[in-house]
N, C-alpha and C positions, 0 to 999 in steps of 0.2 A: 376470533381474536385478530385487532389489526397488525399488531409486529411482534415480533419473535427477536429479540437483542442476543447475540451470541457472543460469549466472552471466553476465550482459551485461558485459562489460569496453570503458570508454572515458575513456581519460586518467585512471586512479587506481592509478598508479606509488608513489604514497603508502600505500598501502589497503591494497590485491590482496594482500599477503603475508600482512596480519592476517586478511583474509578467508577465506582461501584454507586457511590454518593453522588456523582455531578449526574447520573443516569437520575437515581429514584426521587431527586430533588423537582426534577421534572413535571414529577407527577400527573405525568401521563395516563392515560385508562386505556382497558382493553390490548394489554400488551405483557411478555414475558421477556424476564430475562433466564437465561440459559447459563449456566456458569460450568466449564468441563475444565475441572482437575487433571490435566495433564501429567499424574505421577509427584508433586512436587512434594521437595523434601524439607521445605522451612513450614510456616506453620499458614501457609495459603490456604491450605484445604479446611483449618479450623477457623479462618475468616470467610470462608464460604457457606458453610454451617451455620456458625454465627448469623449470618443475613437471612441467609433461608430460612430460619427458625423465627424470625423479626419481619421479613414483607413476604407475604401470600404469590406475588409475582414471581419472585425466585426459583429458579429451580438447580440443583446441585448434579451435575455426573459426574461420578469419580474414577479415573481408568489408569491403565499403565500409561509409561511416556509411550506417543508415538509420534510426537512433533507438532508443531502448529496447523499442520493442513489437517492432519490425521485426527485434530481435536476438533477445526474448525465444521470437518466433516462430519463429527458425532451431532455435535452442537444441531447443525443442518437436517440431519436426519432424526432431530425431535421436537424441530419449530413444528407449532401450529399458529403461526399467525400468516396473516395472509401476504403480510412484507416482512423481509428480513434484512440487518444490518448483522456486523462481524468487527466488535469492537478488543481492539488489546489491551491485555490487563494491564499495562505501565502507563497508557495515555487518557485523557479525559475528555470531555467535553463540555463547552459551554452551555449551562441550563437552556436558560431561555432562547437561543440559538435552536438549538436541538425539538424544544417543544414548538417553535414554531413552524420550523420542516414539516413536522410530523403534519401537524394541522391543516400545512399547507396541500399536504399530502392527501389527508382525507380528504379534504372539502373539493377534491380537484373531481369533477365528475363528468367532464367535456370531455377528456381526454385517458385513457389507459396506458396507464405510466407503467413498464419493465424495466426500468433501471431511471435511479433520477442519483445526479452527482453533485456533490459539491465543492466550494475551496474552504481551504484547512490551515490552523495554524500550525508552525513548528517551534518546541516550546524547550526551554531548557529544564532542567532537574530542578529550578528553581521557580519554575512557572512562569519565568520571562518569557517575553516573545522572542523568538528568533530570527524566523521570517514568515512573511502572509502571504501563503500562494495564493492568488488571485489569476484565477486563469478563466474566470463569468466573469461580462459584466452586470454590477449591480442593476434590480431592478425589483419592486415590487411583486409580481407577478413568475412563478414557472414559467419558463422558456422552453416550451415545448414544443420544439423542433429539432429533428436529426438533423436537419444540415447545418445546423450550429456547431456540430460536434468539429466542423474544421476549423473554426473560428478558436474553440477550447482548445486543442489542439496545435495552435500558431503559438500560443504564451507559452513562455519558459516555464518549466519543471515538466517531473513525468506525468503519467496520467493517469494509471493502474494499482492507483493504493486503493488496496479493498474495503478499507475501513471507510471511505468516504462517498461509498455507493449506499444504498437504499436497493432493494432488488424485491421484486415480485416471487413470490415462493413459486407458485405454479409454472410463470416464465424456466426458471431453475431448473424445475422439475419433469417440464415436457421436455425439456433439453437437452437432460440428464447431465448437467452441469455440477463439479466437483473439483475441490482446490486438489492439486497433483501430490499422491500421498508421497512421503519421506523427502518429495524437497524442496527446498528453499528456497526463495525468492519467487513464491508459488502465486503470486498477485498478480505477476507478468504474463503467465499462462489463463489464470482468471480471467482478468479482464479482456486480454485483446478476447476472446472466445465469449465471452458476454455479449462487449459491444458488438461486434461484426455480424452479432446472428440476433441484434435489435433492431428492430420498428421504432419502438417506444420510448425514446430515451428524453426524459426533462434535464433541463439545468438550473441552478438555483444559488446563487454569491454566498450570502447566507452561511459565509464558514462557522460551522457550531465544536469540527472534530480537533484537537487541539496534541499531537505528534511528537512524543518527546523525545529528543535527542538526548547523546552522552550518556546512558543509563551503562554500565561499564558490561555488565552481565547480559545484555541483549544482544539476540540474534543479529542484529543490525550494526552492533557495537562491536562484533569481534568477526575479524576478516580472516574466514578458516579454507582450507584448499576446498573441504567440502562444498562450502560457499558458492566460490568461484569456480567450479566444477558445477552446480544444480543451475548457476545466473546462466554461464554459458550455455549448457544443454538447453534450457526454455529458452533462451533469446534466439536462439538456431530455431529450436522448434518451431518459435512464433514468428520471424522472419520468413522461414520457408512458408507457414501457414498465410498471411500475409501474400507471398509471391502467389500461392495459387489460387484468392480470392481479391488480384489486382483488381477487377471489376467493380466491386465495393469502394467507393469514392473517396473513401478516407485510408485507406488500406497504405499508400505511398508513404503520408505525412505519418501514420502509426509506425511504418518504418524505419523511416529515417529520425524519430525522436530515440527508438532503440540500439539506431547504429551510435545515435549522440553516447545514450550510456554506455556504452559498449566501449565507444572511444575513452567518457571517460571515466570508465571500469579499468583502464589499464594502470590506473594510479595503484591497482590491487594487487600488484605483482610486487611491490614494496613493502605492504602493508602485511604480509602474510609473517610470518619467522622463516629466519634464514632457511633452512632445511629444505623447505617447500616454495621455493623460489624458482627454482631451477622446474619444478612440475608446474609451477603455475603458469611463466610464460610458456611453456611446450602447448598449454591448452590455450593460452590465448591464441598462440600459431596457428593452432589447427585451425582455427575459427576466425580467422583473420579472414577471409573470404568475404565475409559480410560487409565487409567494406567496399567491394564493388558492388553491390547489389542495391545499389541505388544512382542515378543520372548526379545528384548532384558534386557538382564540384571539388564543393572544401573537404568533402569525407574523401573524394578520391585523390587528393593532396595530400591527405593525413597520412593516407593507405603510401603515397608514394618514399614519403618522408619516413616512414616507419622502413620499408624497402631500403630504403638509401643509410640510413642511419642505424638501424636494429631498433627490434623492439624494446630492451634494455633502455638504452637511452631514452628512447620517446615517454617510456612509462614512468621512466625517472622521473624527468622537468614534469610531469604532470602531478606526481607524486609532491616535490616540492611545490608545484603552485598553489595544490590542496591544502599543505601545511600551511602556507604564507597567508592563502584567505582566511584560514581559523585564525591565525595572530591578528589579521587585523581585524576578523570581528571581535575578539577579544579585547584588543587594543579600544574599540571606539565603545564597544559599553563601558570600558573602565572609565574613558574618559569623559562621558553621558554623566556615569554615578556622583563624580566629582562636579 
């Protein structure tokens, strides 16, 4: 079997069909999807059923909750195909995008690929676009070389959303490679530990994965202390991980794209309810550190300004600039529609 498609399913009775459809529309060959019931208590699990019971590819595991890694990792531990993606039940992909990868994927026989990445839309509840991360440039051909990876890694946005990797099962496997069980924001941990211990890595423009914002009931949607308590522990982790494999060439720039969220992860001190405000900057404090842990300049400005002013205020105005970009993206599709 050439891919194993893993899809965590929890309470998105809404979603799961679109998702589920923009996959087998593909019609792909020699490929499974894996679909793990994460516990859900709307009627997901009977839309899982449903499919299973209609394409042979399908396969259904039903379990308690134990969170998105904890599902991702079931899913993982029952591919047989010999590459695996890790797709969420809320977002979709572009067919024809998608079936081209793959193809591109097969036919590539010059080179052994261990992780091949790509850029992704971000989509609203409406299926508008929002924004094209485009962090390859276009070209016909896989881009298969590592030392592109700093090139990837120069363009704005993060780099570690798991959904938009392709990975070698066996790569995974002799690795012993595992999304971090019970927490959150377990992508960050994934990836830097993927890439840093690759050879193999292609790049490919070709955005097929398509990211949906605003969904109100998503883990990404709701800013919990838990949250910002599991983002902080991995970005410490991976930072320090990072400082002791400085040698690895890209290791700095993976850095400091972490310290960027970090910085502005402070807007989440606002975003939590009042109650938990007061715990949540005490943990940003603690981890304030990471702000020197890099040469360059503007983060160690930030770091001075946060000193001089408190962390309160800094994470406020950044709190409000958040707000202010949402109004004016808002503002200019209203005024597009008209």
């Amino acid at each position: 079997m050439f891919l194993s498609i893993v899809i965590p399913v929890y309470n998105v009775e809404n979603y799961l069909k679109r998702c589920l459809n923009s996959i087998l529309e593909c019609n792909l060959k020699d490929y499974e999807i894996i679909l793990v019931n994460d516990g859900s208590t709307d009627g997901s699990y009977n839309i899982c059923i449903q499919y299973k019971e209609r394409y042979k590819e399908i396969k259904v595991i039903n379990q308690k909750n134990g969170g998105l890694s904890n599902a991702r990792n079931t899913g993982f531990n029952n591919a047989k195909g010999e590459f695996i993606t890790f797709i969420d039940s809320d977002d979709y992909i572009i067919t024809k995008n998608f079936y081209h990868l793959v193809n591109k994927l097969k036919n590539k026989e010059d080179y052994k690929i261990d992780i091949i990445v790509s850029d992704f839309f971000r989509v609203s509840p409406n299926n508008e676009i929002i924004d094209r991360i485009n962090q390859i440039h276009e070209s016909e051909e896989l881009i298969c070389d590592k030392d592109y990876i700093m090139e990837f890694l120069r363009k704005y946005g993060c780099f570690w959303n798991t959904w938009r990797f392709i990975y070698r099962t066996e790569f995974l496997n002799n690795n012993n490679f595992k999304f971090k069980d019970g927490f959150l924001c377990e992508d960050i941990d994934f990836s830097i530990k993927t890439l840093i211990n690759c050879d193999n890595i292609a790049f490919y423009h070709n955005p097929y994965y398509c990211y949906m914002l605003g969904r109100e009931t998503s883990i990404m949607s709701n800013i919990s202390l838990k949250r910002i308590y599991d983002y902080l522990i991995i970005t410490k982790e991976s930072i320090d991980l990072l400082e002791k494999n400085s040698n690895i060439f890209f290791s700095n720039r993976m850095k400091e794209k972490l310290i960027i969220e970090y910085i502005l992860n402070l807007a989440t001190i606002y975003e939590v309810n009042k109650k938990s405000r007061k715990r949540a900057k005490k943990l940003f404090i603690e981890t304030q550190y990471v702000l020197n842990m890099t040469e360059n300049k503007k983060y160690k400005t930030i770091n001075n300004l946060i000193n001089i002013f408190g962390i309160s205020l800094i994470s406020f105005v950044l709190f409000l600039l958040k707000k202010l970009r949402r109004i004016i993206r808002i503002w200019k599709k209203s005024i597009l529609r008209k």
